[in-house]
LUMVOMI-683089 format. One record per residue (C-alpha): x, y negated, z negated; residue in three letters. Coordinates in steps of 0.001 Angstrom, whole numbers, padded with zeros to 6 digits, always signed. Each point is the difference from the previous one (the first is absolute). Layout:
// residues N
XYZAla;...
// end
This chain:
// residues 444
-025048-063624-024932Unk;+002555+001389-002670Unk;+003173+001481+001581Unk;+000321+003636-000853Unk;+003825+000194-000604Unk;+000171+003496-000007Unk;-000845+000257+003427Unk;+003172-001691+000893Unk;+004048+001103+000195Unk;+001352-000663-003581Unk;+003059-001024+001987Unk;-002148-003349+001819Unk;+000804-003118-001873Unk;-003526-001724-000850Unk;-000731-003455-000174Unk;-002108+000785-004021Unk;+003825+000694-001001Unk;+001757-003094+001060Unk;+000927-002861-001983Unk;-001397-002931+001619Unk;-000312-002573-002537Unk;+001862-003181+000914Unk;+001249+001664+002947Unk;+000113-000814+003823Unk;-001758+002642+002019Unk;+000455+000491+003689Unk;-003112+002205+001163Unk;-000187+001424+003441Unk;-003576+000293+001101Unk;-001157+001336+003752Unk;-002262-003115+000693Unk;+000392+000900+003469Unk;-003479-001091+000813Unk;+000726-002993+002459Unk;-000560-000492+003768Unk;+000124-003213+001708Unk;-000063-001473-003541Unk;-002876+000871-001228Unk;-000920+002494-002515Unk;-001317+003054+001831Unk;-001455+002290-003797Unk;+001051-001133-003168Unk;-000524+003251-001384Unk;+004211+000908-000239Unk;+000220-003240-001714Unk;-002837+000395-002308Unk;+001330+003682-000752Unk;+003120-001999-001109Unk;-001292-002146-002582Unk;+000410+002376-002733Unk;+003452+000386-000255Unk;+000202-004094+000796Unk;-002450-000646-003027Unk;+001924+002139-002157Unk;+003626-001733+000567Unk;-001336-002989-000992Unk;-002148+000826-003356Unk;+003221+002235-000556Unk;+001656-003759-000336Unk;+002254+001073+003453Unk;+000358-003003+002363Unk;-000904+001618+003542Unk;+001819-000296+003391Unk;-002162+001270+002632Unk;+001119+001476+003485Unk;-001403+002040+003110Unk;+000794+000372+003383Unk;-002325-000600+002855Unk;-000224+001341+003769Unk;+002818+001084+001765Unk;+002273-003364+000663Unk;+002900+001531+001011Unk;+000521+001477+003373Unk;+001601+003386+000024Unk;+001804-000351+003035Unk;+001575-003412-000490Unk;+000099-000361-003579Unk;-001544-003290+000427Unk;-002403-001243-002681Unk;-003046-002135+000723Unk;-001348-001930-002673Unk;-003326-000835+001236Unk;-002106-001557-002035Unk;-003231+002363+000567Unk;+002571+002406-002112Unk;+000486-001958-002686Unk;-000739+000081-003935Unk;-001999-003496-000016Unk;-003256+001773+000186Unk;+000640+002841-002934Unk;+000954-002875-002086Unk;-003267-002077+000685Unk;-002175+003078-000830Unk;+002311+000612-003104Unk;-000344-003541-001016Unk;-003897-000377+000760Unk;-000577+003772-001822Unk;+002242-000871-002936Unk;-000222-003623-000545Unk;+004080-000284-000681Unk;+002075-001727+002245Unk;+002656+001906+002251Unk;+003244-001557+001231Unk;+001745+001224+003960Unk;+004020-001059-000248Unk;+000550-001168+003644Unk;+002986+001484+001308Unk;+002322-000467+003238Unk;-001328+001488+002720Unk;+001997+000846+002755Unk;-001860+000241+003351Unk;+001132+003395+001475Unk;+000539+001871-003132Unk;-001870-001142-002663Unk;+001194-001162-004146Unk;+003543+000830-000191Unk;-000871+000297-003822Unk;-000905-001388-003416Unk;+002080-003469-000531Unk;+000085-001688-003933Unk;-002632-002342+001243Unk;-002641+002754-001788Unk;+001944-000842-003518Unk;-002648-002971-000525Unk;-002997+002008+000489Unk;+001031+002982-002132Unk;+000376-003185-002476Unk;-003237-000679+000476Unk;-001400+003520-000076Unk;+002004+000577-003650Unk;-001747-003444-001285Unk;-003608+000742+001271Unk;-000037-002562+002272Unk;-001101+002393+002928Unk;-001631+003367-000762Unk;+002199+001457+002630Unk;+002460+000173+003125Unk;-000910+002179+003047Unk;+002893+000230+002060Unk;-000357-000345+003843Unk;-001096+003367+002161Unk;+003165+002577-001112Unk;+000160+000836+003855Unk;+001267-003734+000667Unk;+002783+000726-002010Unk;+003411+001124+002501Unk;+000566+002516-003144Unk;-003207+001693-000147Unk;+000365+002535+002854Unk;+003819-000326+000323Unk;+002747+002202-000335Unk;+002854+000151-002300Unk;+001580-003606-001130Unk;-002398-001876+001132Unk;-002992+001779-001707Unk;+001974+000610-003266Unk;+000798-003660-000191Unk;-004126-000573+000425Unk;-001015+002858-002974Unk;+002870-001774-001987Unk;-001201-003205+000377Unk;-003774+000905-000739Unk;+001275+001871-002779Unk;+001568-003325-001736Unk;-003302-001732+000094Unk;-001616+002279-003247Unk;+000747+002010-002846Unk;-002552+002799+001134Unk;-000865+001525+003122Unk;-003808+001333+000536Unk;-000865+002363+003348Unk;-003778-000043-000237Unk;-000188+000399+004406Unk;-000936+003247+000330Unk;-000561-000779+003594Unk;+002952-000688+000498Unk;+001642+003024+000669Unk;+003007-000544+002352Unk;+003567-000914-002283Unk;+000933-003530+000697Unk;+002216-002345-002462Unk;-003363-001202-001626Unk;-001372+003238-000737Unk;+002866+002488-000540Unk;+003891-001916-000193Unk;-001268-002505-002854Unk;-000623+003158-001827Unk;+004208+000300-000446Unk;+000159-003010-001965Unk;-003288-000919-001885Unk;-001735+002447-002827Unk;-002742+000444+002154Unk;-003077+001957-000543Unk;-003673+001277+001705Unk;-003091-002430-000424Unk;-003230+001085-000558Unk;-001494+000312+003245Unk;+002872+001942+001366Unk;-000379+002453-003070Unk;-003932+000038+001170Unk;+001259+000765+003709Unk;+002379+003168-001044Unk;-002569+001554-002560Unk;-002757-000386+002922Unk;+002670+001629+002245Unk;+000069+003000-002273Unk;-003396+000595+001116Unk;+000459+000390+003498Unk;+003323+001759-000081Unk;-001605+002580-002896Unk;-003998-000482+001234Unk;-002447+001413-001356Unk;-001424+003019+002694Unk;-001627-000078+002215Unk;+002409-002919+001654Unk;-001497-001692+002674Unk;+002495-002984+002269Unk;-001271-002297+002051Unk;+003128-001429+002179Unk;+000058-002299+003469Unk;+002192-001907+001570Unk;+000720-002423+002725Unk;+003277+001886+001443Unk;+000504+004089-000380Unk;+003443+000169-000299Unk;+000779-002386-003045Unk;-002948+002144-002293Unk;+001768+003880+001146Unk;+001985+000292-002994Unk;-002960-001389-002558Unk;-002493+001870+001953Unk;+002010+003423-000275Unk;+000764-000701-003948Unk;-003721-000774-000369Unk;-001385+003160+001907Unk;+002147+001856-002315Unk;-001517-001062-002904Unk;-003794-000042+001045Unk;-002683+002265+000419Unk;-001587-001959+002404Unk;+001169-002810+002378Unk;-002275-002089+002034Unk;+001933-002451+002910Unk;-000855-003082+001213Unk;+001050-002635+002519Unk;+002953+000522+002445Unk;+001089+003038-002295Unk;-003133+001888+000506Unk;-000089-000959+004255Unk;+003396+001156-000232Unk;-000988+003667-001135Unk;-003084+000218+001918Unk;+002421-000220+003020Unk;+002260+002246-001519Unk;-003127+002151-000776Unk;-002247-000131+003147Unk;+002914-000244+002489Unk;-001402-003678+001096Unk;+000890-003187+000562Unk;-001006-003400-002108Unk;+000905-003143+001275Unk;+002374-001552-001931Unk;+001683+003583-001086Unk;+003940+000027+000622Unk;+000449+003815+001352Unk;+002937-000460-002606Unk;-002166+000260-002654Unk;-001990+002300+001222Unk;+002904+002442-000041Unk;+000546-000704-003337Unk;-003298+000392-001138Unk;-000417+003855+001308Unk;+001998+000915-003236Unk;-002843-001072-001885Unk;-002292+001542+001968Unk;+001837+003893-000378Unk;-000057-000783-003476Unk;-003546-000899-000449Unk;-000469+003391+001568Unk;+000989+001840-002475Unk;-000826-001820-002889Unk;-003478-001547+001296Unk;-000216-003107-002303Unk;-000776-002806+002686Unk;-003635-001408-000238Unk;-000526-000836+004015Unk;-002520-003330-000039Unk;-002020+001568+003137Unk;-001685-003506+001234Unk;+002748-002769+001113Unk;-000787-003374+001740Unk;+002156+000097+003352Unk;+000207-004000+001698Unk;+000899-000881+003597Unk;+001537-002987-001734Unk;+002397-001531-003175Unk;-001795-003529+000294Unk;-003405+000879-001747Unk;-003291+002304-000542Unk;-001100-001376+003251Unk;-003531+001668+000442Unk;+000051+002513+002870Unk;+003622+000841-000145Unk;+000197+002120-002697Unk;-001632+002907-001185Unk;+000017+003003-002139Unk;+001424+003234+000905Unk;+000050+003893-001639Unk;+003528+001329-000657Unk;-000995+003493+000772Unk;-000858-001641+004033Unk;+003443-000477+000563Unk;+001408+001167+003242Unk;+003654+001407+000213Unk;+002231-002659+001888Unk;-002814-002505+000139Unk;+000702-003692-000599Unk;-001960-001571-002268Unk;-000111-004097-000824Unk;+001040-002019-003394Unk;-001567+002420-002968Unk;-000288-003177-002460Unk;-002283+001379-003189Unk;-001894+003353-001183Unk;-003463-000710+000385Unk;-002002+000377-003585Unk;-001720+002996+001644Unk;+003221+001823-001181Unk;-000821-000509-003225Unk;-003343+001524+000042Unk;+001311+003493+001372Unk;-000663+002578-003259Unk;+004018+001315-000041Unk;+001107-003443-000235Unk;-002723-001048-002493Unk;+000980+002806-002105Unk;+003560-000402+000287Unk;+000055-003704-001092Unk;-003025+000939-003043Unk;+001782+002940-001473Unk;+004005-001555-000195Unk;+000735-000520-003270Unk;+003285-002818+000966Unk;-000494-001965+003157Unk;+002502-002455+001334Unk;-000919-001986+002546Unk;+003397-001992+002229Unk;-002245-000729+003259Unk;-001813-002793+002326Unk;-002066+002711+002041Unk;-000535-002557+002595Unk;+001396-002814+002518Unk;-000326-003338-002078Unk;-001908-002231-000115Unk;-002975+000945+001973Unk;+000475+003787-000185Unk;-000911+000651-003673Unk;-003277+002782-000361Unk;+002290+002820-000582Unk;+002175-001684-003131Unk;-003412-001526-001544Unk;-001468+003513+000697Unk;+002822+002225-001567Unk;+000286-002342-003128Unk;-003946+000137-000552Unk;+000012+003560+000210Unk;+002747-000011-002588Unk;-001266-001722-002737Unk;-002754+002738+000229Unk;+002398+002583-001736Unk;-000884-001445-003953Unk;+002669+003013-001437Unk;+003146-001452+001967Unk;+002861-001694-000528Unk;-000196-002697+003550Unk;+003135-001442+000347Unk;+000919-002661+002914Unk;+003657-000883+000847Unk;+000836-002753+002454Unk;-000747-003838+000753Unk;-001921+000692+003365Unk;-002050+003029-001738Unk;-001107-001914-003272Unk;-000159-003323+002466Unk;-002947+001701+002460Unk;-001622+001794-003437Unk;-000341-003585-001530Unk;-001089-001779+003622Unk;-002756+003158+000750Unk;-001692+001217-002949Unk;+000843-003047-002418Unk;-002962+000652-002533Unk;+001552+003426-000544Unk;+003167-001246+000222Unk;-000255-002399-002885Unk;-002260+002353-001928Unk;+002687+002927-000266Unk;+002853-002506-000885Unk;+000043+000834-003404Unk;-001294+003589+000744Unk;+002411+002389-001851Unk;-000820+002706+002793Unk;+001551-002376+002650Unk;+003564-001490+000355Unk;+001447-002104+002215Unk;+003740-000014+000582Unk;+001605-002934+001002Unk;+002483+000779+002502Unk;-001368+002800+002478Unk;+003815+000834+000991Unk;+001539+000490-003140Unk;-002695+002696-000809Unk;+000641+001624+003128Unk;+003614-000428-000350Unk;-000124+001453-003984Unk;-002230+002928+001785Unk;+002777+001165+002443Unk;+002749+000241-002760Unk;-002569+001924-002499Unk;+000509-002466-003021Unk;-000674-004136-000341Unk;+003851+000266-001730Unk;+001588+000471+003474Unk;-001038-003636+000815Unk;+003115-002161+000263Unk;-001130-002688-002103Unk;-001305+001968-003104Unk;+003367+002394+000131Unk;+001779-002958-000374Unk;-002074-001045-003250Unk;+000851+003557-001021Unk;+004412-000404+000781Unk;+000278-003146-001226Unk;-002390-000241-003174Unk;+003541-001105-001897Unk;+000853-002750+002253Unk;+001999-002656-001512Unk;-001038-003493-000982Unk;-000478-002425+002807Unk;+002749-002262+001875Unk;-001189-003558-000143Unk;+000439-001634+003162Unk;+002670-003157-001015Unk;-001979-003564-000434Unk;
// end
């Protein structure tokens, strides 16, 4: 699929106007796909090819990076370079996908806080990478790196030093929304520039922020308080919101003046905002049927069981509510609601993984009903269950141009809350620095 450049800011650098002919590319992808080292979807990398394919045919010489996990502890500042968090895996898909060879430098490691940085020893490779000798370098997991998440010196020495590897500089991880050295500082000293599937990414934004009506969100959660500000900026913009997960528990307590197990009271304070403001305004889409458990460790037959919103009792305690059960979906006002939306963006598990899963398989079914609109899915965990529970229909609307699936489910919520995909970190930073000045080399 063609990009559609008008869609974009004229002010976003783009990869079609770069000059990459004989040059050294450093491309930062969001690969983060890894747990325990092995490849959980390949779907972010596949996404990614694109813009990889193009670098090369282009005659640029491509230097690969992503980060992966969360390595470095916040409290500490200690980095653990485990290797379930490691590269090695990306690379052997990339290799056995692409049939080109990719070479890993192999840097210090230090054993409470990670690389200290990029040393000459990469000189050779990038030799080898200019001569055709390997198809390409993929640098270790940025988060490994003392410089990545850093402050000050230490983090401006690590964007410098990235910087010196390449001539051009190539932000194609959308997903990647957060401004580290390897997605926003290397902007200060590389022309740098937007690859095609973060273009994709903001135009597909467009359509949520500026939907077509009627706008229907679907939005859970596994903790209330980190989704309040997305949730707010998304009720805003909708004309109907239907919750899921520990959000929706959350507001049924705030709603019904009951308890859930599992429920900070915390949260449920918080959570009578949105209640008073769903008075007035009416746009939540209550699921009636939920699943409530006596237990996390299973659907163990006999101790769970279905249960009616509308039998709540005021101050009653009720056990784990862990999925919506698909008779939800049958009810006529929900029917309609999901048949008749003419944008629908779905950012939600509905249930308590991995054996509570009827009400996601239910909701996504019931989707792909609606043939008029535009279904679009944000977030590894959401696109992970669509792919695991309905995978005929999952592989049969891939290339569906009334579907979409984004690639990082925080970024769009993130781009949602400040009202414009430009807000991101990253992408402003394309935006300030599109005149960057040639790259330092790092001395050989």
């Amino acid at each position: 699929m063609g990009i559609d450049q008008k869609r974009l800011d004229p002010r976003l650098p783009l990869i079609q106007n770069a000059d990459l002919n004989g040059k050294v590319v450093l491309v930062r992808f969001d690969h983060n796909v890894v747990k325990d080292g092995e490849i959980r979807d390949p779907y972010r990398i596949d996404r990614s090819l694109g813009t990889l394919y193009n670098i090369v045919e282009r005659g640029g010489r491509p230097i690969l990076m992503t980060h992966v996990g969360r390595p470095r502890d916040k409290k500490t500042g200690e980095i653990r370079c485990r290797s379930g968090e490691s590269i090695e895996s990306i690379v052997d898909y990339l290799e056995h996908k692409l049939h080109i060879r990719f070479h890993i430098p192999k840097f210090y490691i230090d054993p409470k806080f990670g690389i200290p940085g990029i040393d000459t020893s990469i000189n050779l490779a990038i030799r080898d990478l200019k001569d055709r000798k390997v198809g390409g370098i993929y640098l270790p997991n940025t988060r490994w790196f003392q410089g990545e998440e850093a402050e000050r010196e230490i983090r401006d020495k690590f964007a410098l030093q990235l910087a010196g590897l390449s001539d051009i500089f190539i932000n194609d991880a959308f997903g990647s929304w957060q401004p580290h050295a390897s997605t926003y500082d290397i902007t200060r000293y590389l022309p740098s520039f937007a690859g095609f599937l973060m273009q994709q990414e903001i135009i597909n934004l467009d359509y949520v922020i500026n939907p077509n009506r009627p706008f229907l969100a679907v939005v859970a959660g596994a903790k209330y308080d980190t989704k309040i500000k997305p949730l707010y900026a998304i009720y805003e913009k909708v004309d109907h919101l239907i919750l899921g997960g520990v959000i929706y528990n959350t507001f049924l307590c705030a709603k019904y003046k009951i308890f859930i197990e599992g429920i900070p009271e915390k949260d449920i304070i918080a959570a009578k905002d949105l209640v008073e403001k769903d008075k007035a305004n009416n746009k939540i889409i209550e699921l009636p049927y939920i699943v409530e458990s006596d237990t996390l460790e299973g659907r163990i037959k006999g101790k769970y069981r279905t249960i009616f919103i509308k039998d709540f009792k005021e101050g009653k305690k009720y056990g784990y509510i862990l999925d919506i059960d698909p008779e939800s979906f049958k009810e006529p006002f929900v029917i309609e609601t999901l048949l008749n939306a003419k944008t629908i963006f779905v950012n939600a598990v509905m249930g308590y993984t991995p054996h509570f899963t009827s009400g996601s398989e239910a909701l996504d079914r019931t989707i792909d009903h609606n043939r008029v609109a535009l279904k679009m899915y944000g977030g590894g965990d959401t696109l992970q269950e669509f792919k695991d529970l309905c995978p005929g229909l999952y592989l049969s609307v891939l290339d569906n141009t009334q579907y979409y699936f984004f690639t990082g489910g925080g970024t769009v919520l993130t781009a949602i809350e400040q009202g414009s995909p430009y807000g991101l970190k990253p992408v402003q930073a394309l935006i300030e620095n599109r005149d960057s000045p040639a790259s330092p080399k790092i001395p050989t």
